[in-house]
N, CA, C and O atoms as a GROMACS GRO file, in nm:
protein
  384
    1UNK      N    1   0.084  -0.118   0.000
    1UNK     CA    2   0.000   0.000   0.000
    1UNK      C    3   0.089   0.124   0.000
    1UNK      O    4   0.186   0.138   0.075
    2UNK      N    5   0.057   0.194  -0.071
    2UNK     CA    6   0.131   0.374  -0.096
    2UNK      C    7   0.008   0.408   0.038
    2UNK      O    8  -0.086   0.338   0.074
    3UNK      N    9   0.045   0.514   0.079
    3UNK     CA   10   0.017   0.604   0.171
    3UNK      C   11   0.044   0.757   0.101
    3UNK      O   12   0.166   0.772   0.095
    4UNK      N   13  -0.032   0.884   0.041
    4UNK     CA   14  -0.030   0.969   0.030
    4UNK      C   15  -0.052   1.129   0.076
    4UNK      O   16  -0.155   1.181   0.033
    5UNK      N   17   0.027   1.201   0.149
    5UNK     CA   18   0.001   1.286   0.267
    5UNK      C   19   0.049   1.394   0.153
    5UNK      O   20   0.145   1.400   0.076
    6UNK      N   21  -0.100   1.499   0.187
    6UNK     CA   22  -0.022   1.638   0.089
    6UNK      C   23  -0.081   1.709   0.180
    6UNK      O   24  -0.194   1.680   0.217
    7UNK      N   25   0.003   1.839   0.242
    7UNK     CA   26  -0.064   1.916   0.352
    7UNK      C   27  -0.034   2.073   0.298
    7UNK      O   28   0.078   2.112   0.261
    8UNK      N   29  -0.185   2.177   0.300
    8UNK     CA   30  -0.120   2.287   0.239
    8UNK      C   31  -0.167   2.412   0.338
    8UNK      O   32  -0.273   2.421   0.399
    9UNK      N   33  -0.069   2.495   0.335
    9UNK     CA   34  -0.104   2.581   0.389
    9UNK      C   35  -0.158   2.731   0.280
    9UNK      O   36  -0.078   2.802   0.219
   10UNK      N   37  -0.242   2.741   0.280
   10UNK     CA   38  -0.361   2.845   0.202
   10UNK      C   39  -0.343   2.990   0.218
   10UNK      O   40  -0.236   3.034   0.257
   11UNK      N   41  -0.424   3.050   0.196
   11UNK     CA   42  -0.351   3.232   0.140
   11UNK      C   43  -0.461   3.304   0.220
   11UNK      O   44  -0.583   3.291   0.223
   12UNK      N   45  -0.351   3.405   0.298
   12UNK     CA   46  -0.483   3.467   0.426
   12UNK      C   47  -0.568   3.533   0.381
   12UNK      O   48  -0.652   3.555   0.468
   13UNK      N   49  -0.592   3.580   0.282
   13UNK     CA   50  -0.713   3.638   0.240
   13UNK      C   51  -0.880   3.519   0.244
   13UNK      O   52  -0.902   3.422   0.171
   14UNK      N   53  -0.949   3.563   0.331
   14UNK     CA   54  -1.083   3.478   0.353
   14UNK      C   55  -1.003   3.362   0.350
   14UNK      O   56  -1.008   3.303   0.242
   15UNK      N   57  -0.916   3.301   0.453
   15UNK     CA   58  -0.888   3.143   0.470
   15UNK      C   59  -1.007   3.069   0.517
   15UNK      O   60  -1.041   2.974   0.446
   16UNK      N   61  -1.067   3.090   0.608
   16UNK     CA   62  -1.141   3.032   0.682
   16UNK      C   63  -1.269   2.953   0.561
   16UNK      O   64  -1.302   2.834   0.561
   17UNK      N   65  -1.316   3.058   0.473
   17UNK     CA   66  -1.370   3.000   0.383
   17UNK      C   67  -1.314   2.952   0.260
   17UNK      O   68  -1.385   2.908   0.170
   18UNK      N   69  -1.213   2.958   0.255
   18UNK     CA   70  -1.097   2.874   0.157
   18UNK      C   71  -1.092   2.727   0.177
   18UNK      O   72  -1.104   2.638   0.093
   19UNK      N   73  -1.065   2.718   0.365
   19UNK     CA   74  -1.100   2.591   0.420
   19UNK      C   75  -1.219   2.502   0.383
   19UNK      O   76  -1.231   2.391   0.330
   20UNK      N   77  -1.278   2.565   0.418
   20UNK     CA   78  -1.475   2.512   0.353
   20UNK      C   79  -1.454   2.478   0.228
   20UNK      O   80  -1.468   2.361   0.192
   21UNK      N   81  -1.417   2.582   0.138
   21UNK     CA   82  -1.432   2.526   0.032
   21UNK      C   83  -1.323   2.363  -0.012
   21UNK      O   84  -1.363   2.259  -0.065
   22UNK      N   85  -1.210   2.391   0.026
   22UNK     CA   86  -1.119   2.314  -0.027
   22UNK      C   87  -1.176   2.195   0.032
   22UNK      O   88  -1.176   2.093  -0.037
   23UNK      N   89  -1.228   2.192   0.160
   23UNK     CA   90  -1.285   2.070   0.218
   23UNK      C   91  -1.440   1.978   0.130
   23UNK      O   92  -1.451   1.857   0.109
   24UNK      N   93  -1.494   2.041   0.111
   24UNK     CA   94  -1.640   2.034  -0.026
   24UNK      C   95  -1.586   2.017  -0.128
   24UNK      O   96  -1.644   1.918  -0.170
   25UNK      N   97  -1.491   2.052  -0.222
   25UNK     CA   98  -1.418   2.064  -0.332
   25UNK      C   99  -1.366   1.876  -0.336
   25UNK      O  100  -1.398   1.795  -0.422
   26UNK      N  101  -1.303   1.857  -0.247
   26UNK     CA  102  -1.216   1.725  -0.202
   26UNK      C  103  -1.304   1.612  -0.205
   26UNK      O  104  -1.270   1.497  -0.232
   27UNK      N  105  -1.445   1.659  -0.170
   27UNK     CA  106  -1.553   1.538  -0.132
   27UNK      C  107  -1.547   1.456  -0.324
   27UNK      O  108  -1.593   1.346  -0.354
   28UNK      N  109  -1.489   1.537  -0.403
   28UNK     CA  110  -1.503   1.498  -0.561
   28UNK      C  111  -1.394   1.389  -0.568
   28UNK      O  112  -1.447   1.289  -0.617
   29UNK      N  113  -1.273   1.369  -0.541
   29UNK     CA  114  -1.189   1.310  -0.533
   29UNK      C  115  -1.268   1.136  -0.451
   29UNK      O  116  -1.230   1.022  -0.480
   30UNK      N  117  -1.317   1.152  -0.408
   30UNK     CA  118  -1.387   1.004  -0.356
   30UNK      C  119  -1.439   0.933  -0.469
   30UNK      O  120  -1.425   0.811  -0.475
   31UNK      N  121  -1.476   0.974  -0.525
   31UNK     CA  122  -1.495   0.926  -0.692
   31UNK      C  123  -1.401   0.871  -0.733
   31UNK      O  124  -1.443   0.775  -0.797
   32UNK      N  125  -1.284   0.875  -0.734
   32UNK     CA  126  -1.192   0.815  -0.807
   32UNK      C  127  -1.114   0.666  -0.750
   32UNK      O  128  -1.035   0.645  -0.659
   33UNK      N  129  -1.175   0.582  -0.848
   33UNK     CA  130  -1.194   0.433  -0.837
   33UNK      C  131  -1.014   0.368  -0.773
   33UNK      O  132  -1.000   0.259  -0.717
   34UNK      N  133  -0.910   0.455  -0.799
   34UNK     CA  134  -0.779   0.404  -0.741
   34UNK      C  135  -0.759   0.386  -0.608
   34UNK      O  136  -0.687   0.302  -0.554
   35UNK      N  137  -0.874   0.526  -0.526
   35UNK     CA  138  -0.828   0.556  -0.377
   35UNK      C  139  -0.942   0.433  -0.323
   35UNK      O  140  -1.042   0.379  -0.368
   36UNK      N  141  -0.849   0.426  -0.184
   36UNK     CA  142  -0.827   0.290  -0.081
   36UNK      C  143  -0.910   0.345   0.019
   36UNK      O  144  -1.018   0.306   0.063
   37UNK      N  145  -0.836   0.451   0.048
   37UNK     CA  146  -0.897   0.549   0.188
   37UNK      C  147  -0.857   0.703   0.176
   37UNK      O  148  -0.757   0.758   0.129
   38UNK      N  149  -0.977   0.755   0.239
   38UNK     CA  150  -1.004   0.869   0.207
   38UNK      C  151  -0.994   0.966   0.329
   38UNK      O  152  -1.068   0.941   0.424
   39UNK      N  153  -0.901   1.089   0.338
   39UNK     CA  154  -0.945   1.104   0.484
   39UNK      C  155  -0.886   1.314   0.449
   39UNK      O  156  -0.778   1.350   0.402
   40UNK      N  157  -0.960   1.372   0.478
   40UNK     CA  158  -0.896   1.546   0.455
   40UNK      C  159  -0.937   1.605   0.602
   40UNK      O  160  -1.051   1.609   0.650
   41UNK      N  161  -0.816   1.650   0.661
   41UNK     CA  162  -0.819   1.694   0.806
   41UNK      C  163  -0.754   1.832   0.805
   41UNK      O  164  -0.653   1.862   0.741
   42UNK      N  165  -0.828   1.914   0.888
   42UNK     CA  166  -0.782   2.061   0.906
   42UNK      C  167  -0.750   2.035   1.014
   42UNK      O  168  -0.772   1.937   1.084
   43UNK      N  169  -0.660   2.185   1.041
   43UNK     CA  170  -0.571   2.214   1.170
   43UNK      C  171  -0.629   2.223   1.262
   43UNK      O  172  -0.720   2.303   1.241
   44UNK      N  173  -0.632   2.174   1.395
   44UNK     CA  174  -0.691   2.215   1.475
   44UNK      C  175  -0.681   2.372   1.529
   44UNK      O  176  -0.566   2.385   1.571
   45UNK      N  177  -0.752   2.492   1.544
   45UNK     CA  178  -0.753   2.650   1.583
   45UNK      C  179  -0.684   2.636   1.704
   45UNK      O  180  -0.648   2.749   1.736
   46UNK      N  181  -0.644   2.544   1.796
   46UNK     CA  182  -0.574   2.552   1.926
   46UNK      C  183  -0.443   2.575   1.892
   46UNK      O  184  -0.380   2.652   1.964
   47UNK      N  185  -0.382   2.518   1.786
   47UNK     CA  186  -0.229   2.487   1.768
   47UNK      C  187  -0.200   2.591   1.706
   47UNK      O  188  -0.277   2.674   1.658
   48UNK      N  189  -0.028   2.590   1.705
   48UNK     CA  190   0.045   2.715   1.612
   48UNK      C  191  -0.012   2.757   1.465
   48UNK      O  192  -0.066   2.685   1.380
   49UNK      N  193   0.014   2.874   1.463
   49UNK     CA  194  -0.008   2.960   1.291
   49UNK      C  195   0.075   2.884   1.228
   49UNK      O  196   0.062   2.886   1.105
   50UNK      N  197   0.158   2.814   1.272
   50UNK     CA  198   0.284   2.786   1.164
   50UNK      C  199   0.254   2.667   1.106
   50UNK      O  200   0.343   2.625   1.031
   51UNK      N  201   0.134   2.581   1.119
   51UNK     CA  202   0.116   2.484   1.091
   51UNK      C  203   0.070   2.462   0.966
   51UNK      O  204   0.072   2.566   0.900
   52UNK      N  205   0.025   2.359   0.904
   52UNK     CA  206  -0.029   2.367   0.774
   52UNK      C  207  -0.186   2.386   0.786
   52UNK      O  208  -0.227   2.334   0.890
   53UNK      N  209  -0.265   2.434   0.727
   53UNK     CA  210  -0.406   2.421   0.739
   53UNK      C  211  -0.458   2.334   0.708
   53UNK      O  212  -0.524   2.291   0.802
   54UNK      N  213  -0.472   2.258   0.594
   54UNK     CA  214  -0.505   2.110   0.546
   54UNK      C  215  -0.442   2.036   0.498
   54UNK      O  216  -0.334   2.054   0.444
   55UNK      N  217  -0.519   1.906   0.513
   55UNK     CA  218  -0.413   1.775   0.518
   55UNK      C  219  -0.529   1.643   0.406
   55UNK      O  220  -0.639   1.594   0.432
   56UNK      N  221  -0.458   1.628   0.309
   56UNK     CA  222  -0.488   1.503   0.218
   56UNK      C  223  -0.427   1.375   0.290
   56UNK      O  224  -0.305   1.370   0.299
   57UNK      N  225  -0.511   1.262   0.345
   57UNK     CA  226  -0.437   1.136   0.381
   57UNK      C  227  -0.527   1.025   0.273
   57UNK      O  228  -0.643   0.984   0.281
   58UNK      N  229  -0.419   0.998   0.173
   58UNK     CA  230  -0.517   0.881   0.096
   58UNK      C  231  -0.401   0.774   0.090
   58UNK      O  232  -0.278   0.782   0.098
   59UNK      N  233  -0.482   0.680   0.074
   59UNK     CA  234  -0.433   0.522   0.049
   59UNK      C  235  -0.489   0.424  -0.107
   59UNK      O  236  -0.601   0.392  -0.145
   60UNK      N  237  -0.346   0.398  -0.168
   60UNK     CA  238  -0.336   0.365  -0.279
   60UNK      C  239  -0.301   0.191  -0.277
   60UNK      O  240  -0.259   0.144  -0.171
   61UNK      N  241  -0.312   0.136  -0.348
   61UNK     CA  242  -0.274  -0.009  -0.327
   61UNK      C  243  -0.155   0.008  -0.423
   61UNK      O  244  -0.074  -0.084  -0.406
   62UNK      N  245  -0.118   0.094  -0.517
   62UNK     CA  246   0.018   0.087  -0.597
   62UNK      C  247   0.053   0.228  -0.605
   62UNK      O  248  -0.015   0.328  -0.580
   63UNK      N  249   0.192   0.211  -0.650
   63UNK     CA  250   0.203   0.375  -0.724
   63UNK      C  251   0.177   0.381  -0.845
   63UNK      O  252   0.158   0.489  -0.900
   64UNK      N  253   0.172   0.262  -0.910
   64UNK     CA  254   0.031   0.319  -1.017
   64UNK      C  255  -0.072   0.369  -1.040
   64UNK      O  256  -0.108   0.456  -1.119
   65UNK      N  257  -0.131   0.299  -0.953
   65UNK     CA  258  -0.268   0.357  -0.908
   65UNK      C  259  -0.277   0.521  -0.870
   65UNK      O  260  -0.345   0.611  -0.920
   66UNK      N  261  -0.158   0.520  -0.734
   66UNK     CA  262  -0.121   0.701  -0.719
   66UNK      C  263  -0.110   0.796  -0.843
   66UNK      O  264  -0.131   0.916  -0.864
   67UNK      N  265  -0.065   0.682  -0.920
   67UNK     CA  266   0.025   0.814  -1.050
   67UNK      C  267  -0.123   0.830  -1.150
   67UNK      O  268  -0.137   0.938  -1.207
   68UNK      N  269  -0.217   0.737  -1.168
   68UNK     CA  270  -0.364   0.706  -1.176
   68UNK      C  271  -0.428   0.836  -1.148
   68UNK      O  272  -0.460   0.927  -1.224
   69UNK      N  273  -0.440   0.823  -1.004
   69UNK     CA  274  -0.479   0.906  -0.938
   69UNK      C  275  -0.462   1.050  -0.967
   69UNK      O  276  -0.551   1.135  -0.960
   70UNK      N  277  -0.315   1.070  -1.006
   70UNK     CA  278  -0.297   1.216  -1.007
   70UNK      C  279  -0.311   1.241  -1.147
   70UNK      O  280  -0.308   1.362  -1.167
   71UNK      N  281  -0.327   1.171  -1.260
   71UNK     CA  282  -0.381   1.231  -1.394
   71UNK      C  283  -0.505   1.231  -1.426
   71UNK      O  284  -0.544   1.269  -1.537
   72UNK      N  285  -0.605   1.176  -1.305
   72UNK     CA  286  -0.748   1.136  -1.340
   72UNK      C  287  -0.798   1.318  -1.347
   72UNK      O  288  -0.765   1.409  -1.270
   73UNK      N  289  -0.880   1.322  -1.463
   73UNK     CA  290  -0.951   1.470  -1.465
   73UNK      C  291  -1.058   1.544  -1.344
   73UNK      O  292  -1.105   1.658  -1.336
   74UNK      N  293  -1.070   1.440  -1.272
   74UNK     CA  294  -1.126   1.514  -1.155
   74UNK      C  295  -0.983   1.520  -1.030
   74UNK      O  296  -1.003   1.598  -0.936
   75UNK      N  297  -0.895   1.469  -1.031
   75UNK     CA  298  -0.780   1.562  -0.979
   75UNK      C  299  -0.706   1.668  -1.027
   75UNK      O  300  -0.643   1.757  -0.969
   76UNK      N  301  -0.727   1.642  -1.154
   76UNK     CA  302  -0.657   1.806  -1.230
   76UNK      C  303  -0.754   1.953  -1.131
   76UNK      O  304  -0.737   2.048  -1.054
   77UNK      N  305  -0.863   1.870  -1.212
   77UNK     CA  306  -0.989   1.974  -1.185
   77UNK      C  307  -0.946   2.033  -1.077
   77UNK      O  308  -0.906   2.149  -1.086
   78UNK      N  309  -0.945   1.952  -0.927
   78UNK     CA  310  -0.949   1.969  -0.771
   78UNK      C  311  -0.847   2.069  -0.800
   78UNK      O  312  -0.876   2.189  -0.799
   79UNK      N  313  -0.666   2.002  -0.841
   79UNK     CA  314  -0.589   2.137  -0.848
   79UNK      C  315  -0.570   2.240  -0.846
   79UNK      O  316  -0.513   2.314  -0.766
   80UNK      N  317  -0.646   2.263  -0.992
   80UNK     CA  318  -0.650   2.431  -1.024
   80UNK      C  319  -0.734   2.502  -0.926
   80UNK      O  320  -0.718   2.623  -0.917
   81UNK      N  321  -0.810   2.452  -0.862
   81UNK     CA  322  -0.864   2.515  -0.743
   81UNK      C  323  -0.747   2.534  -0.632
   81UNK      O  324  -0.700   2.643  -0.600
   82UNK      N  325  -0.708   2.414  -0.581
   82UNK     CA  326  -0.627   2.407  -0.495
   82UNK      C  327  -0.488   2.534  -0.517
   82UNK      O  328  -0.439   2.601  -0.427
   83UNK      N  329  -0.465   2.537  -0.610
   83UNK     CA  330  -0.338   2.611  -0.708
   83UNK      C  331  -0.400   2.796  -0.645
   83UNK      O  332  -0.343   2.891  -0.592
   84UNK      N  333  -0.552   2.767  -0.694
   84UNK     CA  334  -0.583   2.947  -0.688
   84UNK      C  335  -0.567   3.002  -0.507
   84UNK      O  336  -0.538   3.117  -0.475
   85UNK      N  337  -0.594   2.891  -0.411
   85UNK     CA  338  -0.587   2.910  -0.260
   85UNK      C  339  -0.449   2.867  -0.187
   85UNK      O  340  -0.422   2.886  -0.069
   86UNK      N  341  -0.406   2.835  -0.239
   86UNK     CA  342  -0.248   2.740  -0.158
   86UNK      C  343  -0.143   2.842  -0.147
   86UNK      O  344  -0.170   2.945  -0.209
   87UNK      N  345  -0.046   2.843  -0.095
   87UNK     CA  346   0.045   2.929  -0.036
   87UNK      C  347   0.146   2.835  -0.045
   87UNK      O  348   0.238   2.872  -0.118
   88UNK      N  349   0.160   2.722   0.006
   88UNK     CA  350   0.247   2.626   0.034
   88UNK      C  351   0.189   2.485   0.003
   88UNK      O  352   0.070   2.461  -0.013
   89UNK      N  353   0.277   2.407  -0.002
   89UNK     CA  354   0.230   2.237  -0.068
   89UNK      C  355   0.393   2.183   0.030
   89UNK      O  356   0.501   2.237   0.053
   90UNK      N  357   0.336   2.067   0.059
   90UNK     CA  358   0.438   1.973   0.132
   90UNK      C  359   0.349   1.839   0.104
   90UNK      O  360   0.227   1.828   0.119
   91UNK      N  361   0.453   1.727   0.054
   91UNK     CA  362   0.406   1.617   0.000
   91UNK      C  363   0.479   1.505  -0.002
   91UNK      O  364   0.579   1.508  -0.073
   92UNK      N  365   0.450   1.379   0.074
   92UNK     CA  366   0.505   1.274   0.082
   92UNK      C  367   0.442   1.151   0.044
   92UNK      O  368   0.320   1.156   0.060
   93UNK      N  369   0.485   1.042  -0.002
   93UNK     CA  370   0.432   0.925  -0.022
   93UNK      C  371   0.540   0.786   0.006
   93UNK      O  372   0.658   0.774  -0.024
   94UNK      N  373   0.461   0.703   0.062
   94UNK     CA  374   0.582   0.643   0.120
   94UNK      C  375   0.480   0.514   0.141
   94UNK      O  376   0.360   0.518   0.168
   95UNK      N  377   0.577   0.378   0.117
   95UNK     CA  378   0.451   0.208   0.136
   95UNK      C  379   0.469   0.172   0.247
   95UNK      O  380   0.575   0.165   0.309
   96UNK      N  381   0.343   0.143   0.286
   96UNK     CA  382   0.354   0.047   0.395
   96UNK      C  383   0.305  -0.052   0.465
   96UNK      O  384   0.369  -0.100   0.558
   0.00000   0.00000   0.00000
């Protein structure tokens, strides 16, 4: 199993509803027949500014499937959204 973690931190202008959206936006990505498990988690408001604001945790059974995943047209789609709110991107994938 691939394990896929992409965590971004978003652009202060109206974040809070950036959040919302990116979180509703993401519910589209469940659609796509490669992912294993599905899981998008925001920061908790208790912890540091310095943190990331949202967090992609999906589970792939290959990195085919991942690499699948990331050319399917409803992940492009998600992107260019993601692209117009993001500030920062940090991204790992790793089996296990």
């Amino acid at each position: 199993m691939i394990r896929h973690i992409c965590m971004f931190r978003l652009k202060v202008d109206n974040k809070e509803n950036s959040i919302k959206e990116f979180c509703n936006r993401a519910q589209s990505l469940k659609s796509i027949p490669q992912l294993k498990r599905y899981e998008v988690v925001t920061n908790d408001k208790r912890t540091p500014d310095s943190n990331y604001d949202v967090s992609l945790i999906f589970d792939f059974d290959s990195v085919d499937d991942l690499k699948a995943y990331q050319t399917s047209p409803t992940h492009i789609e998600f992107g260019k959204f993601v692209a117009s709110v993001k500030e920062e991107r940090a991204c790992i994938d790793y089996e296990f």
